[in-house]
GUVEX-373967 format. One record per residue: residue in one letter; x, y, z of N, C-alpha, C in turn. Coordinates in steps of 0.001 Angstrom, whole numbers, padded with zeros to 6 digits, always signed. Layout:
<pts>
AXYZXYZXYZ
...
</pts>
This chain:
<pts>
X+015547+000190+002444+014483-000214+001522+013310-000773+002313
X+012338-001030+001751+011061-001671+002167+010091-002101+001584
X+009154-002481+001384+007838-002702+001171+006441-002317+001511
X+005935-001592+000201+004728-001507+000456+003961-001694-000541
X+002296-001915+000128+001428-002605-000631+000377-002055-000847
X-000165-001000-002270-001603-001042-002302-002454-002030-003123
X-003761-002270-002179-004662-003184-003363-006027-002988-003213
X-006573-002389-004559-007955-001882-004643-009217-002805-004535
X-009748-002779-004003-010727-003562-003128-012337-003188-003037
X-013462-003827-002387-014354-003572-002232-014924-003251-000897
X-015808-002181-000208-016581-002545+000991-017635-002951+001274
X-017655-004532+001740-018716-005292+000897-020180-004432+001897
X-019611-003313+003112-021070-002938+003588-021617-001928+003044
X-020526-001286+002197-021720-000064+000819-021267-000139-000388
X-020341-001033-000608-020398-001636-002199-019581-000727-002933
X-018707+000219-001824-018307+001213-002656-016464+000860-002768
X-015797+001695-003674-014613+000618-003871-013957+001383-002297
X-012247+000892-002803-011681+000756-001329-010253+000778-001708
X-009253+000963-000850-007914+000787-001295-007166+000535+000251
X-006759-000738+000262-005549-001133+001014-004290-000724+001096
X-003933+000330+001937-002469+000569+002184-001816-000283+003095
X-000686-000979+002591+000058-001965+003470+001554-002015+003796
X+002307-001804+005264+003654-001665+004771+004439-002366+005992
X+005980-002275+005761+006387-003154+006856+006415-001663+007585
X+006971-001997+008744+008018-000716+009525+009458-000498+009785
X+010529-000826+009385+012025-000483+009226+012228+000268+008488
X+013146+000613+008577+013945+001514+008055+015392+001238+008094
X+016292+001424+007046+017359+000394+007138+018434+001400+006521
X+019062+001852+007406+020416+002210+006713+021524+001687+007000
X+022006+001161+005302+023389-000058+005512+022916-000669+006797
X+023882-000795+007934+023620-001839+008882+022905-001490+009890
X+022213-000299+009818+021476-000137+010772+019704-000059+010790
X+019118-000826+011377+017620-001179+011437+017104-000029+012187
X+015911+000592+012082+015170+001236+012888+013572+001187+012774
X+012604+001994+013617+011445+001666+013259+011158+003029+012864
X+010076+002888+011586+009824+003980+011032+008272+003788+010574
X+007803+004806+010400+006117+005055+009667+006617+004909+008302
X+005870+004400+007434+005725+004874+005957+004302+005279+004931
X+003439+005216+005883+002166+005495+005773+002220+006883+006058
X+001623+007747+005112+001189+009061+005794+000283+009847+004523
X-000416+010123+005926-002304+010564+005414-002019+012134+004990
X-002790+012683+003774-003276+014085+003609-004378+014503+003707
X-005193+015399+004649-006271+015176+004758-006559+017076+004449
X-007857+016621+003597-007949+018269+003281-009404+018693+004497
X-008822+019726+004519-009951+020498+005739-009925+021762+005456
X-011191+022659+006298-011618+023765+005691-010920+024562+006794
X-009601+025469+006057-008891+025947+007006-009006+026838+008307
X-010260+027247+007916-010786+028916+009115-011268+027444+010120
X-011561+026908+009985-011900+025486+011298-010780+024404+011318
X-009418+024424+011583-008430+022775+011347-009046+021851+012175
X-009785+022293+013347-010342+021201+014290-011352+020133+013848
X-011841+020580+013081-012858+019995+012288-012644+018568+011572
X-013700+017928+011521-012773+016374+010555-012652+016886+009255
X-011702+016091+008914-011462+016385+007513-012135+015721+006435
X-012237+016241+005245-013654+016759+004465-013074+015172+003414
X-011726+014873+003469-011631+013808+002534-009742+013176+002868
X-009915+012203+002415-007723+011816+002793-007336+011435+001440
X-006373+011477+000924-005146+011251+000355-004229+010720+001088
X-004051+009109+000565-002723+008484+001257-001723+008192+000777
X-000406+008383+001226+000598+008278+000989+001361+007165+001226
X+002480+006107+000103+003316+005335+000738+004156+005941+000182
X+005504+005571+000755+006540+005957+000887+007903+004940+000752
X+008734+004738-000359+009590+003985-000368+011020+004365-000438
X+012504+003988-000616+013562+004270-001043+014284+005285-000126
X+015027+006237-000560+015632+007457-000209+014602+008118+000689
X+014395+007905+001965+013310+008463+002734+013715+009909+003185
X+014793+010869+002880+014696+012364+003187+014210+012700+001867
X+014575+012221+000358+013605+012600-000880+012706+012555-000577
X+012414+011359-000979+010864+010547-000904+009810+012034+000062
X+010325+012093+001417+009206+012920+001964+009671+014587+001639
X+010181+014887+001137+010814+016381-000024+009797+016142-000862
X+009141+015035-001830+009048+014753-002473+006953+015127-002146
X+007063+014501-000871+005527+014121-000582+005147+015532-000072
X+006254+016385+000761+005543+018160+000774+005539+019025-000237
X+006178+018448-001260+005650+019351-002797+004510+019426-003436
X+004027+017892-003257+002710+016990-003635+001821+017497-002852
X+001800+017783-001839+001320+018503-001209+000259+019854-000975
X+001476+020339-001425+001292+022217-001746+000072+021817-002780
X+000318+021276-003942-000166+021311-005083-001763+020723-004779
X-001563+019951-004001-003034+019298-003432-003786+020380-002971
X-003197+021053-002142-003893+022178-001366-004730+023061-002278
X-003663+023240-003394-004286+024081-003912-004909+023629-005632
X-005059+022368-005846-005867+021698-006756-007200+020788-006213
X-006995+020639-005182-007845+019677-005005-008890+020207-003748
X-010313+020930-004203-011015+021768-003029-011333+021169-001691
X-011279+021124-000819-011918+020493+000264-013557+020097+000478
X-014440+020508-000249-015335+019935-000567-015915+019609-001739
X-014861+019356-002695-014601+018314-003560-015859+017119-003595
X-016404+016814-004734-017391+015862-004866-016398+014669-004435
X-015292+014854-005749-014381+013468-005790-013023+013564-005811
X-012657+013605-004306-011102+013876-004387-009931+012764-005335
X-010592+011187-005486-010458+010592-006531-009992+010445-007612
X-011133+011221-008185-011001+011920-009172-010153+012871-010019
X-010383+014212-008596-009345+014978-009232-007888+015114-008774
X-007299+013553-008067-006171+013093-007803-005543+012662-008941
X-006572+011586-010159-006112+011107-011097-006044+012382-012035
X-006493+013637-012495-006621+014658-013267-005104+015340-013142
X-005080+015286-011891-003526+015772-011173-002348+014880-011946
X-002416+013735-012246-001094+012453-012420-000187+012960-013060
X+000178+013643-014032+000913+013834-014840+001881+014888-013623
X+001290+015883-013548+001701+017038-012822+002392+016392-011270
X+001970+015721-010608+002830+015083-009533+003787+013892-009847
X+003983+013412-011068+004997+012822-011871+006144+014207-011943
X+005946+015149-012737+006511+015793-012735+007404+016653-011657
X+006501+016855-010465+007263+016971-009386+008264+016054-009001
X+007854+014874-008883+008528+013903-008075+010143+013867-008811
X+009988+014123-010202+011010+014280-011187+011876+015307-010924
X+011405+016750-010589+012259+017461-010058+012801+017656-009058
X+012397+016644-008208+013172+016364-006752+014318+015941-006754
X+014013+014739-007673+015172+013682-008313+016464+014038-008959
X+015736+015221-010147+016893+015580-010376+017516+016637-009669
X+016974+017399-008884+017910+018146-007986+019161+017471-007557
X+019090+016015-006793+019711+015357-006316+020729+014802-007111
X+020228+014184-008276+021104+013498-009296+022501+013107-009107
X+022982+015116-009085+024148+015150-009638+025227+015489-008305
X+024262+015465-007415+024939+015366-006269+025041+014180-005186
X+024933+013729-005995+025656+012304-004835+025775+011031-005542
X+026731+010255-005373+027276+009642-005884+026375+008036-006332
X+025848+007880-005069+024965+006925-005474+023282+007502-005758
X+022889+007166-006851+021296+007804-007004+020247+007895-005985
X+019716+008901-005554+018728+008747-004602+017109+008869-005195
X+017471+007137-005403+016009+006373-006068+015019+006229-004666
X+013330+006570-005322+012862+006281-004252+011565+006209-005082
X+010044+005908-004214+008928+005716-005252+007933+006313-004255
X+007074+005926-004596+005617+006637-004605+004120+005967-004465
X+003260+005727-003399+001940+005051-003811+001234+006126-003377
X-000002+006886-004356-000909+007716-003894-002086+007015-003854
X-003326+007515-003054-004411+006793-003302-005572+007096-002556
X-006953+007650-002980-008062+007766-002693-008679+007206-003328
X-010168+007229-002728-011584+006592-002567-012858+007142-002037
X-014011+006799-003511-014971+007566-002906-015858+006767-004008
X-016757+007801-004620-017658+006446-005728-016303+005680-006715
X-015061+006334-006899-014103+005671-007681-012584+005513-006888
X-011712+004160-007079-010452+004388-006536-009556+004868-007574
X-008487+005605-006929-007497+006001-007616-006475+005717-007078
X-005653+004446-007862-004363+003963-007072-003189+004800-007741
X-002243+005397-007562-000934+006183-008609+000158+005318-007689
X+001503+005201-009132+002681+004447-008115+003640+005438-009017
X+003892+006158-008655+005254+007027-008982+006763+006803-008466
X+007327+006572-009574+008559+007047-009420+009494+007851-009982
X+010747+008043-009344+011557+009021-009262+011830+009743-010313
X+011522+009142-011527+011698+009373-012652+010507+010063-013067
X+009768+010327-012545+008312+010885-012791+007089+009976-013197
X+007615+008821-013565+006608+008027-014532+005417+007467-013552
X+004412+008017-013860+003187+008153-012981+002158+007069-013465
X+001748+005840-012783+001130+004984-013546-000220+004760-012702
X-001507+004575-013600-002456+004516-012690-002868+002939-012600
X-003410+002215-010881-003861+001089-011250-004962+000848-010768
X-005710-000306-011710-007377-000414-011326-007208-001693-010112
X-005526-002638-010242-006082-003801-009223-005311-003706-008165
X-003699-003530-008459-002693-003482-006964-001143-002733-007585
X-000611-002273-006742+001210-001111-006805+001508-001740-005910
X+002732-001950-005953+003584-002371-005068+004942-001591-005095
X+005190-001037-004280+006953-000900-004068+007769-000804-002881
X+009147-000853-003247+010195-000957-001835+010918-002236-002800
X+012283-002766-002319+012830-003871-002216+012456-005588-002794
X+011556-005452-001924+010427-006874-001247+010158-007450-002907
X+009328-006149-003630+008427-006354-005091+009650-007727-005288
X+010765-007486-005514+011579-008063-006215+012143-009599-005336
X+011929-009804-004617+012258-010455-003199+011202-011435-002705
X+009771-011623-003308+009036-012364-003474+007338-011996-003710
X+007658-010469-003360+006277-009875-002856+005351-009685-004267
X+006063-009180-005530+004984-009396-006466+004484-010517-006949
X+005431-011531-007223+005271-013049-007255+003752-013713-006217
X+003802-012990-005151+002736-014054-004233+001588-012818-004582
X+001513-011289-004525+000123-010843-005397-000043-011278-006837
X+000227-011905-007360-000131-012010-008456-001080-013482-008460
X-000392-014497-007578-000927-015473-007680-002103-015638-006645
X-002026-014561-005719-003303-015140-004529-004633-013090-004893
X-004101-012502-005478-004979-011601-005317-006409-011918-006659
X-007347-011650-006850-008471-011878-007060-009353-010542-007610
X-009975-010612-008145-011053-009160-008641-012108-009393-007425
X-012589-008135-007430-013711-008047-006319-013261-008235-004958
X-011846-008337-004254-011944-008762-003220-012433-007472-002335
X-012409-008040-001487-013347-007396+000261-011927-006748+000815
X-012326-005883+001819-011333-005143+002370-010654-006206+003422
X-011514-007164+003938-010761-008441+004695-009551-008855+004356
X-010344-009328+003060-009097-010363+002344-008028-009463+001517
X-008259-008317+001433-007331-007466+000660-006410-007122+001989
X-006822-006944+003090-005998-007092+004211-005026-008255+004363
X-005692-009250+004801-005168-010462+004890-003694-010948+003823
X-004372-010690+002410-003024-010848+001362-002176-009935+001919
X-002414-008676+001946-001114-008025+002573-000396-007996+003578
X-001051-008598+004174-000743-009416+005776+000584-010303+005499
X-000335-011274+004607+000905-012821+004251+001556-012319+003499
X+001965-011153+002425+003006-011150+001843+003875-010447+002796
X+004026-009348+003624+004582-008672+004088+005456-009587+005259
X+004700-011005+005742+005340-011807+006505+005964-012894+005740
X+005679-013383+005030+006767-014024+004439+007845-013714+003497
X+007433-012101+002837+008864-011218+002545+010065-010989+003445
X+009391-010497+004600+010209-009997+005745+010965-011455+006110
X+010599-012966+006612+011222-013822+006166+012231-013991+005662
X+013016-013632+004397+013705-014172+003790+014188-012792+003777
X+013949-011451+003403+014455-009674+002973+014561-009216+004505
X+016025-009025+004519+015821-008636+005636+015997-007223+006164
X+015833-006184+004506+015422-004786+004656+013920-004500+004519
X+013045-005881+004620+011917-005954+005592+011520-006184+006753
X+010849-005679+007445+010853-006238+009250+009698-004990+009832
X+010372-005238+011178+009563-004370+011806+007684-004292+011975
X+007113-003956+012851+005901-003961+012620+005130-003658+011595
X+003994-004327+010858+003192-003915+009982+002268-002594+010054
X+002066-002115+009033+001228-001095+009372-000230-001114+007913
X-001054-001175+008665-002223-001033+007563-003362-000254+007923
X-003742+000761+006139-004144+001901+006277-005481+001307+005272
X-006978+001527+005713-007995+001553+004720-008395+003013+004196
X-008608+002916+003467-009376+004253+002582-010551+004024+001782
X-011745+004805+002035-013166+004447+001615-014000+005954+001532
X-014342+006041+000692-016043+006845+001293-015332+008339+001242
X-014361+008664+000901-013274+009510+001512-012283+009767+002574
X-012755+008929+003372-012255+008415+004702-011575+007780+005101
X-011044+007272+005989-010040+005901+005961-009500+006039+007185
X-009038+005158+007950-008805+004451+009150-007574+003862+009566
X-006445+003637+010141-005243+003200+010397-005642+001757+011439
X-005348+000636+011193-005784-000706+012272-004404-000294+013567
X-005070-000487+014935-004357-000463+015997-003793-001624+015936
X-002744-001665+017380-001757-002884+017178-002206-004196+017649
X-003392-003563+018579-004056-004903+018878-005131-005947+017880
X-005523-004955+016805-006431-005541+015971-005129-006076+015050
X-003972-005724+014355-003440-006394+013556-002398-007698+014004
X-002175-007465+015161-002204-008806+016054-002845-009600+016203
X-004617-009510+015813-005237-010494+015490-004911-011199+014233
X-004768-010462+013436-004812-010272+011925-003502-011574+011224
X-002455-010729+012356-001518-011143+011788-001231-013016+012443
X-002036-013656+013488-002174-014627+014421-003026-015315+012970
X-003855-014996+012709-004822-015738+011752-004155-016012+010154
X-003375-014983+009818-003074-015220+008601-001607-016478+008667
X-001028-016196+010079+000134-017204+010225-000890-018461+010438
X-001696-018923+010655-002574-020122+010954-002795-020684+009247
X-003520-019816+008641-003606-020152+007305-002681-020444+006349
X-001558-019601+006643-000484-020359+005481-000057-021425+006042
X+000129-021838+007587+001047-023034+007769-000117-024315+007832
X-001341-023915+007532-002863-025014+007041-002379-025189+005716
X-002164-024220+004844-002117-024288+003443-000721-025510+003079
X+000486-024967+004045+001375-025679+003623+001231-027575+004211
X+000766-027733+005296+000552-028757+005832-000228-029315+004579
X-001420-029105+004061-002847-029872+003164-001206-030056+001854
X-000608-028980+001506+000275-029141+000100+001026-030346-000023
X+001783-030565+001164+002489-031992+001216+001856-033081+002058
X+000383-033098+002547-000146-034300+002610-001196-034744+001974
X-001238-033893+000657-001531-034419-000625-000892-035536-001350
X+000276-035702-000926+001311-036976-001693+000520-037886-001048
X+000842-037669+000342+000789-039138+001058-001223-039712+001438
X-002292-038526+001036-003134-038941+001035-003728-038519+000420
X-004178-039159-001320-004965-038488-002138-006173-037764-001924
X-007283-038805-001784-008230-038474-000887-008050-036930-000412
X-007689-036253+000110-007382-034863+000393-007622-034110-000694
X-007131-034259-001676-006961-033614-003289-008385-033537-003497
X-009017-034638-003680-010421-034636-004409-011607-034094-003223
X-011521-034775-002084-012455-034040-000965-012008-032236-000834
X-010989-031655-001246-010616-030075-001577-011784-030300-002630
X-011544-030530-003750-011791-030160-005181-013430-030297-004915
X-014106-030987-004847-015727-031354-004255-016133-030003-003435
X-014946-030080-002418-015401-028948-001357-015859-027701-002175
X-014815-027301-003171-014572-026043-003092-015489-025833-004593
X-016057-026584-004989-016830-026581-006111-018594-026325-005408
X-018719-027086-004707-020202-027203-003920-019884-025648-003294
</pts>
């Protein structure tokens, strides 16, 4: 199992929206840990040139039964190829036009499997582009294809603490920073306590059509700063008892 995180966002340098892909890296069968990708990009390009950049991305998370799950993501696939043009105004767009129909796939993967194996091979789904509009989809196995305007979450974790802390720290309008950052701190203090979370983080932006994977040295910054801030946050929480003063110089602060 695992965790992953999308959350739709802003780029505050063209105002245009944005979507945060966020995930741990393990991979966990029964007792065995490994490191694995769960991020993975579709990028449409104009085939008589593959060298060429590609004209727009579709991103993929990936949760659960990971030989489905990616059965699951080359079906989705095909269908992209051939629904969604490569120079497409709004791949976006006609990602969300698609929803029903890649519900439906994901459904017949599922039940292929069903009846052959003993324990269910449950698994889920985050799709997601960006361009003048985001389109977040969280599918699962069951087909049920849901679209969201603020954050999807799946893997394990949701249940383990991770929807609990987006709900209370995520915000409308946020910036691709801080939409980073939250996914930063949940993914480290899930992994914490779940320990079919772990492994290195991985975070994917998507914008403009475009989108970017952070190297290990930039989320090593990332991840240095966001451990600074929660253990600030927790320090100010319990020396609020012992010095009021703190409480009200916050409250002043954060009002001015």
């Amino acid at each position: 199992m695992t965790l992953c995180i999308g959350v739709v966002c802003v780029d505050k340098n063209t105002g245009l929206p944005a979507i945060i892909f966020a995930s741990d890296g393990q991979l966990t069968l029964g007792p065995i840990r490994a490191k694995t990708s769960k991020l993975i990009s579709y990028h449409g390009r104009f085939e008589e040139d593959p060298h060429t950049e590609p004209e727009y991305r579709i991103q993929f998370a990936l949760a659960g039964d990971a030989y489905v799950a990616e059965e699951a993501f080359f079906k989705i696939i095909d269908v992209l190829d051939k629904k969604i043009p490569v120079d497409v105004e709004s791949p976006a767009v006609e990602l969300l036009n698609i929803k029903e129909e890649i519900g439906d796939i994901v459904f017949e993967v599922y039940s292929k499997y069903f009846d052959r194996c003993e324990e269910k091979p449950w698994f889920e789904l985050l799709i997601g582009s960006a361009d003048e509009i985001a389109t977040l989809l969280h599918v699962n196995a069951e087909g049920k294809s849901h679209y969201s305007s603020d954050y999807a979450m799946i893997g394990r974790g949701v249940i383990t603490g991770g929807m609990m802390m987006l709900n209370e720290f995520h915000s409308e309008d946020m910036s691709i920073d801080h939409a980073i950052q939250l996914s930063v701190l949940i993914l480290l203090n899930v992994g914490a306590i779940d320990t079919s979370v772990g492994q290195d983080i991985e975070i994917c932006v998507c914008t403009n059509k475009s989108g970017y994977i952070f190297e290990d040295e930039e989320l090593d910054s990332i991840v240095t700063e966001v451990k600074n801030k929660w253990n600030l946050i927790k320090d100010v929480f319990w020396e609020i008892d012992r010095n009021p003063n703190i409480e009200k110089y916050l409250k002043r602060t954060l009002k001015s």
